[in-house]
C-alpha positions in Angstrom: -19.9 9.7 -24.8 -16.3 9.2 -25.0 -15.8 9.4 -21.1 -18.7 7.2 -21.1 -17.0 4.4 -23.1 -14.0 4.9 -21.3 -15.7 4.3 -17.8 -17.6 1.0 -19.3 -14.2 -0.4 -21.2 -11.8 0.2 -17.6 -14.9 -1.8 -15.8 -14.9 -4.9 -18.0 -11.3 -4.8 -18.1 -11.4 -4.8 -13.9 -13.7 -7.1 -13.6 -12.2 -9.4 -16.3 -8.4 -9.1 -14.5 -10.2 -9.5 -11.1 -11.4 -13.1 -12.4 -8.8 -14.2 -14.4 -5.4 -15.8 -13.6 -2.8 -13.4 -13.6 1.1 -13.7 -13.7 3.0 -13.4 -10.0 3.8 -10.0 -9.7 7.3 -8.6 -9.3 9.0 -9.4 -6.3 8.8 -6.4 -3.4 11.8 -7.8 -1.9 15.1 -5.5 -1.2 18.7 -5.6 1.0 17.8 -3.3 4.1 19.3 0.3 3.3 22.8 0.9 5.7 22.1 2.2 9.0 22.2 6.2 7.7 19.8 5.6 4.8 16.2 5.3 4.9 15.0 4.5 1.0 14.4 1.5 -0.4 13.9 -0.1 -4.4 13.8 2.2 -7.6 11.7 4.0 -9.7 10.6 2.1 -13.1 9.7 4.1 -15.7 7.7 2.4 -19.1 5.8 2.3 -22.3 2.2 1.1 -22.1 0.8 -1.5 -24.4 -2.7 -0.7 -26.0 -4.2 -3.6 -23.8 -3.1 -1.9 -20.4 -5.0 -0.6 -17.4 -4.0 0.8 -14.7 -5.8 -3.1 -12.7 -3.6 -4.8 -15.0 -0.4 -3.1 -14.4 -0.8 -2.8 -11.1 -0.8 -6.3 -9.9 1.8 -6.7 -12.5 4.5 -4.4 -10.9 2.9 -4.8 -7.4 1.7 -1.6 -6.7 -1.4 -0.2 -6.1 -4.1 1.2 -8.3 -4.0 4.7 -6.5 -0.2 4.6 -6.1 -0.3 4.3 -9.9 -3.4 7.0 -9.8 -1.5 9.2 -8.0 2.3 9.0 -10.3 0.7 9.3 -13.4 -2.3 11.7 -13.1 -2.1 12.5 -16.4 -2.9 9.2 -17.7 -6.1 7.2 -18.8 -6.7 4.5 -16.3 -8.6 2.4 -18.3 -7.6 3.1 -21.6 -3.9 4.9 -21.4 -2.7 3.5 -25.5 0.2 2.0 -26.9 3.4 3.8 -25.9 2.1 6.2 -22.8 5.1 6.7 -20.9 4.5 6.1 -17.1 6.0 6.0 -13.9 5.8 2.4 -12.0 6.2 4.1 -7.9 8.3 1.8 -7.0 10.9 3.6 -4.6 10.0 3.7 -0.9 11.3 5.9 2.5 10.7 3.7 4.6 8.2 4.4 7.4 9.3 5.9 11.2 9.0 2.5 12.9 10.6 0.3 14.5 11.9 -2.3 12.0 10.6 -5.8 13.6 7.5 -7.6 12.3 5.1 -6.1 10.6 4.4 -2.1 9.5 1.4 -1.3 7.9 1.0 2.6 7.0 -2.2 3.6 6.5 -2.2 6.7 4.3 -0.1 4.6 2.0 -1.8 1.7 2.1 1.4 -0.7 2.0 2.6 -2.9 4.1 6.2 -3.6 5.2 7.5 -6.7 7.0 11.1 -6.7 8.6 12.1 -10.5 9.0 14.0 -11.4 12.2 17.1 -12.8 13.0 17.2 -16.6 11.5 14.9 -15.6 9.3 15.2 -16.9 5.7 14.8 -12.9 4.5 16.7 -11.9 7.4 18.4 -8.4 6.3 15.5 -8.2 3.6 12.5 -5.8 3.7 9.3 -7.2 2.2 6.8 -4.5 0.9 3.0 -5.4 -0.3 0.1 -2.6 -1.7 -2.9 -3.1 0.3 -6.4 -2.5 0.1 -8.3 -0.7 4.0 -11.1 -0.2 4.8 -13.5 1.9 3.6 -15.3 5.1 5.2 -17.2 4.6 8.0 -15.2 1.1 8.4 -12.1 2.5 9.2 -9.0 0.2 10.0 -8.1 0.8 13.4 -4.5 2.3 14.4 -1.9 0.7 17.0 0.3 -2.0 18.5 -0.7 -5.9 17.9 0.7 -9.1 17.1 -0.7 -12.3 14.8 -2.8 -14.3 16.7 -2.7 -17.2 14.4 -2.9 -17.4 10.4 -5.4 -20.1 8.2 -4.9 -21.5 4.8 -8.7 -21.7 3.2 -10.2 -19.8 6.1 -13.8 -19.6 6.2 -15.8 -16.1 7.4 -18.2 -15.5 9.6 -19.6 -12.0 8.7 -20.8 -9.8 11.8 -25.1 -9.1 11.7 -23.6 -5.2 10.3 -22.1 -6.5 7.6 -25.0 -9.0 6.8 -27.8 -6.2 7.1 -25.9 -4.4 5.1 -25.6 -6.7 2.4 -29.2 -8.1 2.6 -30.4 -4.5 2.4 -28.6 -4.3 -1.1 -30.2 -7.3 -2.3 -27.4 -9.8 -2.2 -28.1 -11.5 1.3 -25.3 -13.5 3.0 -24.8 -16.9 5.0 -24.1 -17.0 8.7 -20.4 -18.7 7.5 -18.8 -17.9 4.1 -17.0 -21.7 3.5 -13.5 -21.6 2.1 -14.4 -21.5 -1.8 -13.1 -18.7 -4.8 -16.0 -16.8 -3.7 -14.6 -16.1 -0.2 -13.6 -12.7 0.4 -10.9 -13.6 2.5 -9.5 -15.8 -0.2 -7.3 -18.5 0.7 -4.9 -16.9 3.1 -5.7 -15.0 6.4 -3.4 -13.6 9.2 -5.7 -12.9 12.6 -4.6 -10.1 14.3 -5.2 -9.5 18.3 -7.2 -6.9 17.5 -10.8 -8.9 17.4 -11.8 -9.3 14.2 -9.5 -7.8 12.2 -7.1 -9.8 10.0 -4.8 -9.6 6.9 -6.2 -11.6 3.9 -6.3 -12.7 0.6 -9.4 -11.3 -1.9 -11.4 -12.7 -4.6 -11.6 -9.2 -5.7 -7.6 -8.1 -6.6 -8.7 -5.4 -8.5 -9.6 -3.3 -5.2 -5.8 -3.8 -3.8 -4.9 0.2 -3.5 -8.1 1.3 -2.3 -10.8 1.8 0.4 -13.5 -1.1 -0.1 -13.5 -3.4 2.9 -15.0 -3.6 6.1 -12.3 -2.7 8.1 -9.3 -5.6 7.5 -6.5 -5.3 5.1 -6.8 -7.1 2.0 -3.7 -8.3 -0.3 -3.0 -9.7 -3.7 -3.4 -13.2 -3.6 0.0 -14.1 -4.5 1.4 -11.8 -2.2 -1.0 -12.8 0.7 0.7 -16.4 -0.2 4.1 -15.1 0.1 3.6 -13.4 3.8 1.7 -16.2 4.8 4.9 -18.4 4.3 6.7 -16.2 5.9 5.2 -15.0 9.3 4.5 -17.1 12.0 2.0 -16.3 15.0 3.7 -14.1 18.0 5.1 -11.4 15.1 4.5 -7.7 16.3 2.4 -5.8 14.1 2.3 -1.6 14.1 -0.6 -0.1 12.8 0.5 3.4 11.6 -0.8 6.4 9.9 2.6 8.8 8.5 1.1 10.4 5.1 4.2 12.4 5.4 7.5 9.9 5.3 11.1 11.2 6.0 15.1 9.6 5.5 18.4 9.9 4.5 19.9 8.4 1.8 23.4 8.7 2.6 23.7 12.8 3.0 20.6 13.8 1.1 17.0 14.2 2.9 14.3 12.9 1.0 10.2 13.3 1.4 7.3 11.2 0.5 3.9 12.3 0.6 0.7 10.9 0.5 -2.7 12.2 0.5 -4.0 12.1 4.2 -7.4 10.9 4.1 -5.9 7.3 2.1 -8.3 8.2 -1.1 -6.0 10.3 -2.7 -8.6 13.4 -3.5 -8.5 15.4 -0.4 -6.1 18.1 -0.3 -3.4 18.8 2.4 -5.7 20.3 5.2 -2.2 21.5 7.5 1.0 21.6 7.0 2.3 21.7 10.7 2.4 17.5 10.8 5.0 17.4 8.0 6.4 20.8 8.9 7.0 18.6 12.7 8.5 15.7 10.9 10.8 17.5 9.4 12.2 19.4 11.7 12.6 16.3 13.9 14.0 14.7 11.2 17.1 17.2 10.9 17.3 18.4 14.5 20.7 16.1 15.0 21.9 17.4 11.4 22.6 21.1 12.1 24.3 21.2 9.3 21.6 19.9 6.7 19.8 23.3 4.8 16.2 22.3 3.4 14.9 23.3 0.6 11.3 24.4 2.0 9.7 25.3 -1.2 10.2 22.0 -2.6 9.2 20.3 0.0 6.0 21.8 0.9 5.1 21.4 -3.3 6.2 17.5 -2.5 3.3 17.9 -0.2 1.3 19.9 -2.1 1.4 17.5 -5.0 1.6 14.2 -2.8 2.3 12.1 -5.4 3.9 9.4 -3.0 7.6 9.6 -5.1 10.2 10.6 -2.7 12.1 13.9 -3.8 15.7 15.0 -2.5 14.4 18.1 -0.5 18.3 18.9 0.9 22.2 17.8 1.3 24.0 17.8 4.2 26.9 20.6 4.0 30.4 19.4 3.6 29.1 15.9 2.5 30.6 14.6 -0.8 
């Protein structure tokens, strides 16, 4: 009975903070790291109030609801009390990319944007949560750019997706017009990858996890915020690292995510991280790793980067 209340209470709660206006969420904007570190922002650590949820907090610290999931797994989503102590996953390696345009990383379901020269935010990184797409909608992998972006885009949903949703009972209209009940909101970045696009949602409470078709849905307020700062033309890398490496100055950090981007599946092999890592300190001969810790990063996949190693003679 108890779990049961607990399950009906977090999905009034979502659905409430999905509809209602909600403050802007922290800034995800940091100086780029020097050119031998990798890591990015800091760890917040607070008390919860007794009106909390893991939806609410959340958009609040702009994160996403598994990153929270998966950094305090110990916690009630929906109903967590007055004065839990939790972790806000805020600290980021960032990912093994090139650092132009836009990154999007899969697994983590985040999205990093590396201004150019000129730029307003030029020396800044810009990181967002996302939401992908679900199973059997995948979002695809690889190199593109942005097309073109919309303000108050209207939708045009493929027969698929209006079979599918006719079949369920709620049937759709050859075009969605821009309204608060589009589910591309009122922001959209189009990708040259055909029909696939960033966007806003009228749905915020599914940022941090698999629900849509395919595209890659953002916060409202943060879908603003790139919108205003990408133009058409910028390169866009599709990627898929569960397993993040970098320096921070002389000591080697990991990050791991769960593989499969739900964050239930265990760690099916360990030879793509064990890779990564060795690549990682092949031109540092003279950096030990601790392998125990890193493979119970793995293991636990928590997405916090941990210090797995120091450089000898560093100081």
């Amino acid at each position: 009975m108890k779990m049961c209340r607990s399950f009906a209470l977090g999905l009034i709660a979502a659905l409430l903070t999905s509809l209602s206006v909600v403050a802007p969420s922290i800034a995800a904007v940091y100086d780029m790291p020097p050119d031998n570190s990798d890591l990015v922002g800091e760890l917040q650590h607070i008390k919860t109030k007794e009106s909390d949820t893991f939806v609410k907090l959340a958009r609040q610290y702009n994160v996403g609801y598994r990153e929270l999931r998966l950094a305090n797994p110990d916690v009630d989503p929906w109903l967590p009390g007055e004065g839990t102590p939790m972790v806000i996953p805020t600290r980021y390696v960032l990912p093994d990319a090139p650092r132009r345009g836009l990154v999007i990383n899969i697994p983590e379901m985040r999205v990093y944007y590396f201004p150019p020269k000129g730029h307003k935010y030029a020396g800044k990184v810009v990181t967002y949560p996302l939401g992908i797409g679900r199973e059997g909608w995948s979002t695809p992998l690889g190199k593109t750019t942005v097309v073109r972006k919309k303000a108050d885009p209207t939708w045009t949903p493929p027969s698929s997706i209006r079979a599918e949703h006719a079949k369920a009972g709620d049937p759709l209209p050859a075009v969605v017009p821009a309204s608060p009940d589009n589910p591309l909101g009122q922001h959209a970045l189009y990708l040259g990858m055909p029909s696939y696009l960033l966007h806003g949602t009228n749905k915020p409470a599914g940022i941090g996890l698999k629900v849509s078709h395919g595209c890659i849905r953002l916060y409202p307020e943060d879908i603003a915020a790139l919108f205003s700062m990408v133009d058409p033309g910028t390169p866009v890398n599709i990627i898929s690292q569960p397993y993040k490496i970098g320096w921070e100055g002389s000591t080697l950090y990991i990050e791991s995510h769960p593989p499969d981007a739900n964050g239930d599946a265990p760690v099916r092999s360990y030879t793509p991280w064990v890779e990564e890592l060795i690549a990682a300190t092949k031109s540092h001969g003279n950096a030990p790793v601790d392998w125990d810790r890193a493979q119970k990063v793995v293991e636990t996949a928590d997405g916090i980067p941990e210090p797995i190693g120091v450089r000898v003679g560093a100081n």
